[in-house]
ROMAR-985867 format. One line per field, with one value per atom (N, C-alpha, C, CB): residue in one letter; x, y, z. Coordinates in Angstrom, 3 decimals, padded with zeros to 6 digits, always signed. Each point is the difference from the previous one (the first is absolute). Last residue first. Glycine has a CB too. Layout:
res	c(a  ...)
px	c(X  ...)
py	c(Y  ...)
pz	c(Z  ...)
//
This chain:
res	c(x  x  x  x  x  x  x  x  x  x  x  x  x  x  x  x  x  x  x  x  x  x  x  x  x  x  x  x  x  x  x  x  x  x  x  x  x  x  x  x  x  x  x  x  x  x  x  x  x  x  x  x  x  x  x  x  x  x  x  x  x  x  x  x  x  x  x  x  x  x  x  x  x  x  x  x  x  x  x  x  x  x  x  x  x  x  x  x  x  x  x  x  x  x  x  x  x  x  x  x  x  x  x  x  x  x  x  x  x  x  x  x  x  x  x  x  x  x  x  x  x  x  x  x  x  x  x  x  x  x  x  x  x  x  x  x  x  x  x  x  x  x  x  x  x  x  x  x  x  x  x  x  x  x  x  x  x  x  x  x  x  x  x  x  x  x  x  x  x  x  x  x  x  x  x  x  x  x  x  x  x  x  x  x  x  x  x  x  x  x  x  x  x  x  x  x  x  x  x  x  x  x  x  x  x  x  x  x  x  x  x  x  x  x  x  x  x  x  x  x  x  x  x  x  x  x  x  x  x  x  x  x  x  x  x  x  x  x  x  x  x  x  x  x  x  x  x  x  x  x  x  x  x  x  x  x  x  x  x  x  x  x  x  x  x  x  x  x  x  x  x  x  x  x  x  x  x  x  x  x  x  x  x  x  x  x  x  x  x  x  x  x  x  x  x  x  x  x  x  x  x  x  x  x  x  x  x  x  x  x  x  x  x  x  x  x  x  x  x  x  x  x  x  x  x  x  x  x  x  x  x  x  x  x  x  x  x  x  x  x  x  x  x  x  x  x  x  x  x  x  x  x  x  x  x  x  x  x  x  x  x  x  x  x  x  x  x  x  x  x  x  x  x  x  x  x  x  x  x  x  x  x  x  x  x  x  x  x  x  x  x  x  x  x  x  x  x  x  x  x  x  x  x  x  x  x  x  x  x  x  x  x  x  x  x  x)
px	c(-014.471  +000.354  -000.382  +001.694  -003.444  +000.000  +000.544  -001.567  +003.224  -001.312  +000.269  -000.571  +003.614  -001.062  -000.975  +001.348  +001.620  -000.360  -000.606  +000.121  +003.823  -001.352  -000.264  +000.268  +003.317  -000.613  -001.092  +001.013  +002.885  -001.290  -000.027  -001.278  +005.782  -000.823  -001.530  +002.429  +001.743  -001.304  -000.256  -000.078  +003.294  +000.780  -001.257  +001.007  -001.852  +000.980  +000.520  +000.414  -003.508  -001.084  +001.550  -003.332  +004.445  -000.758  -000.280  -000.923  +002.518  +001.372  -000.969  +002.013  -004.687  +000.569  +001.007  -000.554  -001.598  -000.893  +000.597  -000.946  +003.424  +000.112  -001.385  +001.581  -000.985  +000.750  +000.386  +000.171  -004.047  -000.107  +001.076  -001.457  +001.885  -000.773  +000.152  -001.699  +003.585  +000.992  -000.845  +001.373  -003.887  +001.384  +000.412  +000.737  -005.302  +000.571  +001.030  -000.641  -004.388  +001.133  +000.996  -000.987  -004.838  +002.134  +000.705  +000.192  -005.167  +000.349  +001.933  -003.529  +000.993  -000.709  +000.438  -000.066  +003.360  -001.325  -000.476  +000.618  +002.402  -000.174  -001.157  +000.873  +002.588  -000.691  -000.137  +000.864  +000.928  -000.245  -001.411  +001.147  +001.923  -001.412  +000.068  -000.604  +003.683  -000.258  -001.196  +001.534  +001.675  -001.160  +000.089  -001.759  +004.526  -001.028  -000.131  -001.316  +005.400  -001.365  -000.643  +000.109  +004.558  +000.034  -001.960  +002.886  -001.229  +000.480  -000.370  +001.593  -002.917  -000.827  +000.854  -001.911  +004.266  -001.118  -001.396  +000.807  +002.974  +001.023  -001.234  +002.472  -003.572  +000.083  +000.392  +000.480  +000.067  -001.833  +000.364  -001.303  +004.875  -000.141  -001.343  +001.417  -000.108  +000.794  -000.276  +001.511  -003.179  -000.724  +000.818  -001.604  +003.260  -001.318  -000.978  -000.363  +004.629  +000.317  -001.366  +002.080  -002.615  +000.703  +000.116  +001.713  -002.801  -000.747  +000.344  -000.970  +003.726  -000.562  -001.282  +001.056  +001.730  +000.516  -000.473  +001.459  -003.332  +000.055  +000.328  +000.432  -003.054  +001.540  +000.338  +000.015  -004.318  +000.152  +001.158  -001.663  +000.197  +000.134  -000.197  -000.455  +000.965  +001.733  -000.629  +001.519  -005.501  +000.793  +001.478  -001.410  -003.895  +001.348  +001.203  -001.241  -003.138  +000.274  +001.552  -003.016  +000.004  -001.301  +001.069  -001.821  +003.996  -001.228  -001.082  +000.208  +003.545  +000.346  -001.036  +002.401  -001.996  -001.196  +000.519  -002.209  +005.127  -000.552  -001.169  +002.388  -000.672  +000.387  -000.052  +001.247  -004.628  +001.378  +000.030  -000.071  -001.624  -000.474  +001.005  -001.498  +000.149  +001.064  -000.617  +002.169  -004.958  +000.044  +001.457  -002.636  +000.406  +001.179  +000.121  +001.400  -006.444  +001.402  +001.028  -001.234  -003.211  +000.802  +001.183  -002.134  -002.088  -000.551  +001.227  -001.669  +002.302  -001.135  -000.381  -000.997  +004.373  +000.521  -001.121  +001.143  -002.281  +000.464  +000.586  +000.262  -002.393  -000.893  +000.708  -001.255  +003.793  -000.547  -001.158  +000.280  +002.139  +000.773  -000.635  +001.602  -003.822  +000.124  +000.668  -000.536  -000.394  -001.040  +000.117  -000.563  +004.287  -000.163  -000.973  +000.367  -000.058  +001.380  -000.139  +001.666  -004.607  -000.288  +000.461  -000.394  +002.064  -001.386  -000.324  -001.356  +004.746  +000.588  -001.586  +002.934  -002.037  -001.113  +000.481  -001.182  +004.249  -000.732  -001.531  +001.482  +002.382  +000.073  -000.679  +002.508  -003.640  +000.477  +000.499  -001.389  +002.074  -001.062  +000.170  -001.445  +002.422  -000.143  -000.729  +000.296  +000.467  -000.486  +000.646  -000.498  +001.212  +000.757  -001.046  +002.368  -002.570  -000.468  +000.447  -001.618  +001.869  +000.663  -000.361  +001.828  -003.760  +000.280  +000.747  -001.856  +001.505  -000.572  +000.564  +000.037  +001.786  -001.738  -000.724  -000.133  +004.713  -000.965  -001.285  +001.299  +000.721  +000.932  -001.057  +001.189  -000.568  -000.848  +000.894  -001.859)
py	c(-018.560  -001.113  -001.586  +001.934  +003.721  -001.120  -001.107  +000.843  +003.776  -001.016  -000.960  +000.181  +003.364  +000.721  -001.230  +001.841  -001.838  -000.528  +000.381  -001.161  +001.227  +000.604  -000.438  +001.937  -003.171  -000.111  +000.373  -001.340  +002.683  -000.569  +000.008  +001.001  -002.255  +001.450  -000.870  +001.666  -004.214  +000.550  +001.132  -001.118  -001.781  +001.555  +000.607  +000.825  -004.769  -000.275  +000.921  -001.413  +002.305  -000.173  -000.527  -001.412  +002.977  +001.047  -000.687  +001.103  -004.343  +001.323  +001.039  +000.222  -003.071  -000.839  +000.946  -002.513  +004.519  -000.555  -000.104  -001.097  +001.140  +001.312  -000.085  +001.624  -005.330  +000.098  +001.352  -001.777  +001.068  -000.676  -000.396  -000.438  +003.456  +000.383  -000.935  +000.947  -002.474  +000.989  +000.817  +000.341  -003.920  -000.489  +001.113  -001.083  +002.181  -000.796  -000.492  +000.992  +000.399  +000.431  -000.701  +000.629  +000.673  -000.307  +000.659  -000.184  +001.126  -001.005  -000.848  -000.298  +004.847  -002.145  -000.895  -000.117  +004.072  +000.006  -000.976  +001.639  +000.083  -001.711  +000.029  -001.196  +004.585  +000.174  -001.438  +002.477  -001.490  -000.818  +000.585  -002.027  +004.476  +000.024  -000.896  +002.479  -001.945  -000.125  +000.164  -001.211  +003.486  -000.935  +000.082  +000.538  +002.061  -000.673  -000.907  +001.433  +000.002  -000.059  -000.380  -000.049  -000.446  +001.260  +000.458  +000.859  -005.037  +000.153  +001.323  -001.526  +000.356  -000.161  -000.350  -000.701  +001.954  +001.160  -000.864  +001.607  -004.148  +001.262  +000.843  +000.323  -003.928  -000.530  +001.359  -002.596  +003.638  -000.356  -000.465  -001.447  +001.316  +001.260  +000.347  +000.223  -004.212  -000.054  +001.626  -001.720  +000.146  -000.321  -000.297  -000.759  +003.248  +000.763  -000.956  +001.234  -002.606  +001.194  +000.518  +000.862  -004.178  -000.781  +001.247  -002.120  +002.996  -000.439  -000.748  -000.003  +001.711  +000.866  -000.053  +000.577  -003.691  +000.627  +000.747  -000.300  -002.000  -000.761  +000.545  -001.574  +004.255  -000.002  -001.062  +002.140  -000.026  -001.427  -000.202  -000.213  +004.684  -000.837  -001.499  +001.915  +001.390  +000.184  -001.001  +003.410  -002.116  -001.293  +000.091  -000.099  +001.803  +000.789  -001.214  +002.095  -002.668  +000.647  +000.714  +000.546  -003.357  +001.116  +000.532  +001.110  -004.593  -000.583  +001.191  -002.232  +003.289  -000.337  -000.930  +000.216  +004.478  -000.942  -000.796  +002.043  +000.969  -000.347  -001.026  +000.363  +001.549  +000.805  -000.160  +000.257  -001.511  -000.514  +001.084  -002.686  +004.032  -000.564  -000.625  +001.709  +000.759  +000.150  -001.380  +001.231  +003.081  -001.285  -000.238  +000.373  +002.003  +000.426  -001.961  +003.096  -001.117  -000.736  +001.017  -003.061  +004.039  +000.593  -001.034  +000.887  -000.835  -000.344  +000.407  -002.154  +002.970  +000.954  -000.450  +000.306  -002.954  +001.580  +000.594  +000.466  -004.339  -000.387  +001.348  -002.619  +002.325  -000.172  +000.331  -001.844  +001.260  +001.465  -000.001  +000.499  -004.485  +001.275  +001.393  -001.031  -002.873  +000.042  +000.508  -001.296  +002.338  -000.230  -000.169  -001.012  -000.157  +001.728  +000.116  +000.493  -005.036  +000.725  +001.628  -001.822  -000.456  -000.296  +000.376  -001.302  +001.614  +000.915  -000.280  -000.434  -002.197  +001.504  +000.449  +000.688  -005.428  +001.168  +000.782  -000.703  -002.835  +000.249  +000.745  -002.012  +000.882  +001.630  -000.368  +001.020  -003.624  +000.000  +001.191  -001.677  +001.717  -000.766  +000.029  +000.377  +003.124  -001.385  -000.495  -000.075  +004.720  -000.707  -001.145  +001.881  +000.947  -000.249  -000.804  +000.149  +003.530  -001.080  -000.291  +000.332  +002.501  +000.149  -001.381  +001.793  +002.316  -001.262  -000.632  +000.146  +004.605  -000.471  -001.802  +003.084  +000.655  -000.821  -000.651  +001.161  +000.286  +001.028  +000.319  +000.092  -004.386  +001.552  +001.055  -000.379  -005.610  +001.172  +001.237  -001.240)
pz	c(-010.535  -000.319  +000.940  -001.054  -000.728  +000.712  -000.412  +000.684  -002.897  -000.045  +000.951  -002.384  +002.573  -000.692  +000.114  -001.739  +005.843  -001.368  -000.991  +001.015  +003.731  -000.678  -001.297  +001.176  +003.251  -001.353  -000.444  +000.119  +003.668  +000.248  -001.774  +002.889  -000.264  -000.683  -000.229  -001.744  +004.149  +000.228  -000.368  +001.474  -003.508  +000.209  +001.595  -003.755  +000.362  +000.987  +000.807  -001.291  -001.842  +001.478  +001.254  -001.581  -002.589  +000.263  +001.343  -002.393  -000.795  +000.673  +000.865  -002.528  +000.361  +001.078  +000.163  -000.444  -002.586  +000.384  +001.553  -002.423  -001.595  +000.866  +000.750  -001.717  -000.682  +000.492  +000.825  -001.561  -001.177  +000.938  +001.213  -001.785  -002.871  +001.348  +001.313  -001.645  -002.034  +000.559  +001.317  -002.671  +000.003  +000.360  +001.234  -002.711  +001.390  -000.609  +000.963  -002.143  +002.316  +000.576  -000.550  +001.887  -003.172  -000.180  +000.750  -002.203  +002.491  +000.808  -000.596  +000.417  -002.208  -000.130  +000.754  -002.151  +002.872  -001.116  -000.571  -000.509  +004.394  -000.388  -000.806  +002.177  +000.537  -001.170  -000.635  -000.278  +005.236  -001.002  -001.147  +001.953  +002.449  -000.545  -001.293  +000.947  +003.841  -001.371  -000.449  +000.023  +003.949  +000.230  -001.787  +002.891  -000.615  +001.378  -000.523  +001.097  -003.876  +000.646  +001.058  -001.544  -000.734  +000.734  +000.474  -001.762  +000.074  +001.055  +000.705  -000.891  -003.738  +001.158  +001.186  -001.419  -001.861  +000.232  +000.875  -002.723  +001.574  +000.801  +000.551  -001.804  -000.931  +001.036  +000.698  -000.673  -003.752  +000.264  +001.784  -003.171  +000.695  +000.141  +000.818  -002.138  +000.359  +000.618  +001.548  -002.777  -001.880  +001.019  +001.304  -001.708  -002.234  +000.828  +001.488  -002.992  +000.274  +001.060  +000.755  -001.607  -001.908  +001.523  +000.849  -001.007  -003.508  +000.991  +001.622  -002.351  -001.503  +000.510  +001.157  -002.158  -000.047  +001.347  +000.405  -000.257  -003.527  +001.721  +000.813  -000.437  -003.435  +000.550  +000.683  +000.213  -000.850  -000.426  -000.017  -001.162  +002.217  +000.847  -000.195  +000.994  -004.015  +000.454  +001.581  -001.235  -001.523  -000.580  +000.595  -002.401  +003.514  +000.253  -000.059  +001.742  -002.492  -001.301  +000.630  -001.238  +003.817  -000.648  -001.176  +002.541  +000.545  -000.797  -000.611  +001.708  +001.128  -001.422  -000.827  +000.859  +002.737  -000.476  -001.731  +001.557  +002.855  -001.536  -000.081  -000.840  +004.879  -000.509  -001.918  +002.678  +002.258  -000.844  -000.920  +000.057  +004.905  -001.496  -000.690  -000.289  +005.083  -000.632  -001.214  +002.313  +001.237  -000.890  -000.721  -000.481  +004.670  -000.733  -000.320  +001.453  +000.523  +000.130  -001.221  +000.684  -000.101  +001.384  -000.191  +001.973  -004.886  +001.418  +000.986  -000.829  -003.647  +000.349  +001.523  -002.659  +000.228  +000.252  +001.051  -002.689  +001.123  +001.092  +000.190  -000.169  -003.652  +000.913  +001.652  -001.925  -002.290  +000.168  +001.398  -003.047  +001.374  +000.583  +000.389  -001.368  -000.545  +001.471  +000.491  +000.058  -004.674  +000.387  +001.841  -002.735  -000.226  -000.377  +001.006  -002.733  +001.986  +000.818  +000.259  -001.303  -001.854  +001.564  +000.800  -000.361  -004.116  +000.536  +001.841  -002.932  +000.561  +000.571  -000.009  -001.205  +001.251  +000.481  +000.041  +001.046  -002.501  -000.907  +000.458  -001.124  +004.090  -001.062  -001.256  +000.702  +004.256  -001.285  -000.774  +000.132  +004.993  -000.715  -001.269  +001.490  +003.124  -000.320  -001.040  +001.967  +001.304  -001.255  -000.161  -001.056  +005.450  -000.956  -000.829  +001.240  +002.745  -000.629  -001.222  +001.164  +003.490  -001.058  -000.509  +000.686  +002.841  -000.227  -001.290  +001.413  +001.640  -001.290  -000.451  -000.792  +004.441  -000.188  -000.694  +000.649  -000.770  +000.214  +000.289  -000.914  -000.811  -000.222  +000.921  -003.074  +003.295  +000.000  +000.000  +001.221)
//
């Protein structure tokens, strides 16, 4: 927490950048300091199909939900894949609380 303001890290496929867009903005408006991934390589942002380039991010991804209270899983339709489900178990291993756009 900064200042009061709670700090929530996104989670989940980068093929919802809408969704992603959609619960960032929500969660702004309700008072958190939202942190997000930095490319969406399944929506078109291709330097993140890279292996290395990907390894760093999901590497990178764990760092930013360290620095959070708490996660918010963008799980549109109910998908959670591989990489999510693993920052999933890093998150709860860490006890950060888990949040869900859709009931799981």
């Amino acid at each position: 927490m900064i200042n009061g303001y709670r700090i929530i890290t996104l989670c989940g496929s980068t093929r919802f950048r809408d969704a992603f867009m959609e619960a960032q903005k929500r969660l702004t408006l309700e008072g958190y300091i939202v942190i997000s991934v930095g490319l969406f390589g399944h929506s078109g942002d291709n330097e993140a199909l890279d292996k290395k380039t990907k390894l760093m991010l999901d590497d990178m991804h764990l760092s930013k939900i360290d620095m959070a209270d708490e996660i918010f899983v963008v799980n549109q339709g109910g998908y959670i894949g591989e990489s999510t489900s693993r920052e999933i178990e890093y998150a709860k291993s860490c006890n950060k609380p888990v949040r869900y756009l859709e009931i799981v």
